[in-house]
Every structure is written in C-alpha cells, then in structure tokens.
C-alpha positions in Angstrom: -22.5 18.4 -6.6 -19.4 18.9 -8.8 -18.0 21.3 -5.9 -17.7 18.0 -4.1 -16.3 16.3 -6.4 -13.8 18.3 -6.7 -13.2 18.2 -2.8 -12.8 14.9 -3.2 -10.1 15.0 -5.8 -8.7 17.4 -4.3 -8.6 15.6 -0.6 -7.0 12.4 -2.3 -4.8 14.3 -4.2 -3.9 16.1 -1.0 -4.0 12.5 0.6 -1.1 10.8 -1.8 0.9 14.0 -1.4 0.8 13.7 2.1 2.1 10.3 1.9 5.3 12.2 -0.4 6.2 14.3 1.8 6.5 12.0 4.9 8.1 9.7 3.3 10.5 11.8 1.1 11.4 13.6 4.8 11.9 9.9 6.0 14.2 9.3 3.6 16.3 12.5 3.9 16.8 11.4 7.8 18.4 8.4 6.7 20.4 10.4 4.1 20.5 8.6 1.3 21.7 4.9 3.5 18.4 3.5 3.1 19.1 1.4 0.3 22.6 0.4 2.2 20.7 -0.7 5.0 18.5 -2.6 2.9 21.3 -4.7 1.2 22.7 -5.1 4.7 19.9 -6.2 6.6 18.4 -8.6 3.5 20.7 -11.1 3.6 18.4 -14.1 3.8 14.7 -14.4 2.4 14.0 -13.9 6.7 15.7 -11.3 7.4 14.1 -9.9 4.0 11.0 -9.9 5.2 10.7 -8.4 8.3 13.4 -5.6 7.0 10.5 -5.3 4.1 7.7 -5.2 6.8 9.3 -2.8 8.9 10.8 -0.4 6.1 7.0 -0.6 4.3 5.8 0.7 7.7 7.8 3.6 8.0 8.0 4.8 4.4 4.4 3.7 4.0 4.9 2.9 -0.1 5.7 -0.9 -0.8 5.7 0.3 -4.6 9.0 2.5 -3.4 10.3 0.1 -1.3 10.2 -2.7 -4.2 11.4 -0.1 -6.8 14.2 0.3 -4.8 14.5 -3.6 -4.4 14.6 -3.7 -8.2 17.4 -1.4 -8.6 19.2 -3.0 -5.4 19.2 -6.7 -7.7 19.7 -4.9 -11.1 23.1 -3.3 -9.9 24.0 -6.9 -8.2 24.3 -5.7 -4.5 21.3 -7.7 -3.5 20.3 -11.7 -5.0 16.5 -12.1 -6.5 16.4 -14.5 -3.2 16.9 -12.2 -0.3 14.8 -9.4 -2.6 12.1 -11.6 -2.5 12.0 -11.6 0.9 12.0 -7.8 1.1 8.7 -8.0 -1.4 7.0 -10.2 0.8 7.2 -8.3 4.4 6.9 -4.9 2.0 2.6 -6.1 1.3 2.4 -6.6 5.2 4.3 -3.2 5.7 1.6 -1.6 3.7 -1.6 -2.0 5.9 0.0 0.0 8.8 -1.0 3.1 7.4 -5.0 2.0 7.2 -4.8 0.9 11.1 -3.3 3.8 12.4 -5.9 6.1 10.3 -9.1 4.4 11.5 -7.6 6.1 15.4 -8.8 9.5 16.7 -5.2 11.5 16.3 -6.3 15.0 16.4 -4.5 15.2 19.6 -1.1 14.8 17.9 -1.9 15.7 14.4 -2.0 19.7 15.3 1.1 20.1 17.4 2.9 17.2 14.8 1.8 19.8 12.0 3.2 22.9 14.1 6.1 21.7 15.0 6.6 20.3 11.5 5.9 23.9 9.8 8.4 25.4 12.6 11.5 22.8 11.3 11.0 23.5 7.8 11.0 27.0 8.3 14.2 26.8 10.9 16.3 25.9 6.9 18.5 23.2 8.9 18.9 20.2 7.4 19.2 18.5 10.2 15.7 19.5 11.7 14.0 20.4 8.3 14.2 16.6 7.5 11.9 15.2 10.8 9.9 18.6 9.9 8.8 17.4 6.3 7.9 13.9 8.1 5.5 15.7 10.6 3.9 18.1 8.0 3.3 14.9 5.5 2.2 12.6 8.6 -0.7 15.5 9.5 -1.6 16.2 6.0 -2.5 12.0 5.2 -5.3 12.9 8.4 -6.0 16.3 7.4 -6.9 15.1 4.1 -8.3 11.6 5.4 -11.0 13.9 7.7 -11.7 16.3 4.2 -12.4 13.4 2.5 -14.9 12.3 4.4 -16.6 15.6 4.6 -16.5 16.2 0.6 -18.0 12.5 0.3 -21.2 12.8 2.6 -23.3 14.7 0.2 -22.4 12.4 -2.8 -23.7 9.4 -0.8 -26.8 11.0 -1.4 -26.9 11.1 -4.7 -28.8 8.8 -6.4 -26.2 8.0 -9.8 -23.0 8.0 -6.9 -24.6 5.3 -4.8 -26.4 3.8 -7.5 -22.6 2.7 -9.8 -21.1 2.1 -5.9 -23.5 -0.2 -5.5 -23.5 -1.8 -8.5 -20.2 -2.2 -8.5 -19.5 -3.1 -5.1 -22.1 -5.8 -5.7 -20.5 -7.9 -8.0 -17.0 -8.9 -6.7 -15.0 -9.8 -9.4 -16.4 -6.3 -10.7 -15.1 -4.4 -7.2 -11.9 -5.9 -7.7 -10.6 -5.4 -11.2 -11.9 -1.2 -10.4 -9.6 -1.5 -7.3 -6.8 -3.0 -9.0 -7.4 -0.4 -11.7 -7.5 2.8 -9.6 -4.2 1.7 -7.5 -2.4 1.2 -10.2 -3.5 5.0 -11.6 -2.5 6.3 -8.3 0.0 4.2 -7.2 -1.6 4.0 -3.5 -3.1 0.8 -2.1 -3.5 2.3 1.0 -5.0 5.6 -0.7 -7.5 3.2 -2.7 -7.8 1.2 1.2 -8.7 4.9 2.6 -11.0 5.7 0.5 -12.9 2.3 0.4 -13.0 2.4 4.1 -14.7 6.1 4.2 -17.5 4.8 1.1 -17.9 1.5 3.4 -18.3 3.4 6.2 -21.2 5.4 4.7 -22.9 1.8 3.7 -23.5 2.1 -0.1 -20.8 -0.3 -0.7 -21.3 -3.9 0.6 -19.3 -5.0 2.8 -18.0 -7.8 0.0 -17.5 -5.4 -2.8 -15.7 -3.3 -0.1 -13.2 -6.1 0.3 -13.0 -7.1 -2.7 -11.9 -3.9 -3.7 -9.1 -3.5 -1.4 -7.8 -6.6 -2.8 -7.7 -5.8 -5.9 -5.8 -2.8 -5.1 -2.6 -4.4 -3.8 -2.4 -6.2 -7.5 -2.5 -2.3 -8.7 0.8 -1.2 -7.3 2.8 -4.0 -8.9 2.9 -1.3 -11.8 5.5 0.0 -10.1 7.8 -2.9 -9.9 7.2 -3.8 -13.6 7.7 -0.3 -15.0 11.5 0.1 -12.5 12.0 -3.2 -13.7 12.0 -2.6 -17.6 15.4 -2.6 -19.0 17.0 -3.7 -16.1 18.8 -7.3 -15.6 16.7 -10.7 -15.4 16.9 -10.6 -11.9 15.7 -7.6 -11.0 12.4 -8.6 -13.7 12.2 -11.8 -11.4 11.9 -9.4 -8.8 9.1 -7.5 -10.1 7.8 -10.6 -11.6 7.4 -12.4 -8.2 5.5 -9.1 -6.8 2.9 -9.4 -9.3 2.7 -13.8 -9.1 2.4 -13.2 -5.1 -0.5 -10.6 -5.5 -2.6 -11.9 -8.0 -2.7 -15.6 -7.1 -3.7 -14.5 -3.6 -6.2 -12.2 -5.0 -7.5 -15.1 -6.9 -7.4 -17.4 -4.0 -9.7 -15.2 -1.5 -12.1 -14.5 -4.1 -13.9 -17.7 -4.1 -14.4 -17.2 -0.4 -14.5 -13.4 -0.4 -18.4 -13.9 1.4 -17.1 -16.1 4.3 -13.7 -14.3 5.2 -15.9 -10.6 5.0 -17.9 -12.4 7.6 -15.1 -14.0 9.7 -13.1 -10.7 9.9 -16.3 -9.4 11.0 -15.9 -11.0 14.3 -12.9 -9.0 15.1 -14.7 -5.4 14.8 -18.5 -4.7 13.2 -17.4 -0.8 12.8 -16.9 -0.7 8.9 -13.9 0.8 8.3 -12.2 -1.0 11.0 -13.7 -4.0 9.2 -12.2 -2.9 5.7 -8.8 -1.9 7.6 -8.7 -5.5 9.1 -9.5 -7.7 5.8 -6.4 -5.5 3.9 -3.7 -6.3 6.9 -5.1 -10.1 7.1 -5.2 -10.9 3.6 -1.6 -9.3 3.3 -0.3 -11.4 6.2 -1.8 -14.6 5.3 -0.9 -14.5 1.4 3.0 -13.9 3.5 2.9 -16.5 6.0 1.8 -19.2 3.3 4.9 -18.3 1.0 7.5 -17.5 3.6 8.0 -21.7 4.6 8.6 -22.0 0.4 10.0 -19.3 -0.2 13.0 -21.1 -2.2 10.5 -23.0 -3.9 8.5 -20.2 -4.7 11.8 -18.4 -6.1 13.2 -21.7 -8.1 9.6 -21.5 -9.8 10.0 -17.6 -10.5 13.4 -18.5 -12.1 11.8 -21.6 -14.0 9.5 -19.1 -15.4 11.6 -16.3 -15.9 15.4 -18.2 -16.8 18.5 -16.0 -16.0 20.0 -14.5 -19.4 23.0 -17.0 -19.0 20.6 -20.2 -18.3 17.7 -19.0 -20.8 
C-alpha cells in the first residue's frame, strides 16, 4: 500500500516537473523576449486577454504567466489595465493542458521524447531548447499514465475511498482541499489531472470532483500575491484582481455546482472528459462575464486597493 503511495507522489512530482521543463525549454526558444512580447502585445485589456490565453496555453502555468504580469506593472512597462487583461485570458489558457491529456498520444509522445533526448544531447542551444520542450511535453503523459497505474490499487482501499468520498461529498469541503493542494503545488492543472484520474475511478462524485477543480484555480493566486509583495501598488492590484476574479466565481458556481455538473454532462458522460470540460467552462464563463466590464472591474480593484499617490 505505501509502495503506491509513493508511486503516486512520485508520478505527480514527476507530473509538475514535467510541466518545468517544457515550459522552461519554451521559454529559452523565445530567449528571454517573452516578457517583451508581452508588454507589446497587451496594450489594451483585449488584446490582454487573448495574449494571456494564448501565452497560458503554451507555457501551460498562468501562476508564471501572472508572476511575470506582476513584475511587467511593478517595473512600469505595462498599466494594472492591460495586465488585467493578461490575468483574465491567463485562467482560460490554463485548461488546455487537461483537454489535450484526456487524448490517446502515445503515438507522438515516444518519438516527441526521442527526439527530445537526441537535441539535448546534440549541446546546441539552438536545438537543445525545442529538445527540453519535447522531453517535458512526454514526461506530463508519462507521468499522467503512472499515475493512474499507482492509483488503481488505492481505490481499493477501504480508508482511500472512504476520506475521497467523504470529502468529495460535501462541496464546500471538496473545494477548500482543492484550493488548498494547488496552492501547495502550484498546479491547477496538476490538482485538474489528478481529480480527473480519482473521478475517473468513481469514488469521487461527480460534484465533489468539480468542486474540487474549482477550488484549485483560487490555489494558484499564491503565486501572484507572494511576486507581488514588496512590489508597487499596481502590480498588488494585479495580483489582487487575480485572487477577486477566482474566488467570487468560485463562489458563484457553488450554489449551482449540482446543476452545471449535470449540464456539462451533456457534452461527454466519460468522467474525466467531464471533469476536463467543467474546469475550461467555468474558466471561460467567469472571463466572458468580466471582459464587457473590465474597466469597471479595474476602477473597483483601484477603489479597493488606492494607488500610493491617491491613497
């Protein structure tokens, strides 16, 4: 029993370093002009949020992305305005990850991980970059498929499905332990992943499941607030605004967490695909409802957190 445990430490910690990699070889390609590109393309709130939905879905981490954000307004080369935008299509950019996962890619994922190994090895920079991107890309599966495998015999454990259940049965309860767990590993989609698989195995409700996934986007706004500390009211608008947007949408699906389970059911009654579908829909709503007030939404961020000069 505690062997797999273990494995499943193990695959999640093997899942979240997967997710490094590719994005640290990501951002080598771009060689260090990501944040330039940023400032450049986030020049209304827009424009800010499809740059933040795209960039999100290629680095797959909106904690980096709106760290980065942060220290884009703190040193002035971006307003609170346009990096709201870039916070808002960052929490759509995030649910890419869980999609693409729930797919069959063992056709890719070997020869991605062989030709990544074969770059890396090759020392150029210019190949060893791309290379680090492939090896993270087949290690997020790699360690997705482990983790499935380490999990089976727990869900026949009597105390495992026994606190899942318990848990997962009381919503309010599913979602503070997802917010809690993505903020320790700084990973909504790793908390999304993992939910899926225990969904998947049915000794989490569908409900709890949800719920759970929920919660975890609140838990990465720890990242915002702690690259926000110290830094200029702006950038703490920023990272204020991140934590406002996720937590009053949290709030506003849990109410009707029973009903919007069911309606997403319609789209797909496989359970991860279920679980995958309720994280990107919640993400896009919570988005499309703020993106027509943005300004509004910004004027109350600065009500509530006054620049130094006006406070």
């Amino acid at each position: 029993m505690w062997a797999n445990v273990a494995a499943v430490i193990l695959s999640l910690v093997a899942f979240i370093g997967g997710l490094k990699v590719m994005r640290h070889g990501l951002e080598g390609m771009a060689e260090g002009r990501l944040a330039i590109w940023v400032q450049r393309l986030a020049k209304t709130p827009t424009r800010g949020i499809l740059t933040g939905t795209v960039t999100t879905a290629i680095l797959q981490s909106s904690a980096a992305l709106t760290a980065i954000t942060v220290g884009l307004v703190a040193g002035k080369s971006l307003t609170f305005r346009s990096g709201l935008g870039i916070v808002l299509g960052a929490n759509v950019g995030s649910t890419i990850t869980p999609q693409v996962l729930n797919l069959n890619l063992w056709g890719i994922v070997i020869p991605s991980l062989g030709f990544g190994i074969l770059a890396v090895l090759t020392r150029k920079p210019v190949l060893r970059r791309p290379g680090e991107g492939l090896i993270g890309f087949a290690c997020i599966f790699i360690a997705l498929q482990a983790l499935k495998v380490s999990l089976h015999p727990l869900t026949t454990s009597h105390w495992f499905t026994h606190a899942l259940s318990v848990a997962g049965g009381q919503t309010v309860l599913a979602m503070v332990a997802g917010c809690l767990t993505s903020a320790i590993v700084q990973s909504s989609t790793a908390v999304t992943i993992l939910t899926m698989t225990l969904g998947s195995s049915g000794i989490i409700p569908m409900t709890g499941a949800v719920a759970i996934v929920l919660g975890a986007n609140v838990g990465t706004c720890l990242t915002s607030i702690i690259a926000a500390i110290g830094e200029s009211r702006q950038a703490q608008q920023v990272a204020l605004a991140h934590v406002i947007l996720n937590v009053i949408g949290a709030l506003a699906f849990l109410p009707i967490i029973g009903p919007f389970t069911t309606m997403v059911g319609w789209l797909s009654q496989d359970p991860a695909q279920l679980i995958a579908n309720a994280h990107t829909i919640f993400n896009i709503v919570c988005t499309v409802v703020v993106w027509p007030f943005t300004r509004q939404f910004a004027a109350l961020i600065e009500r509530l957190l006054p620049d130094e000069l006006h406070a």
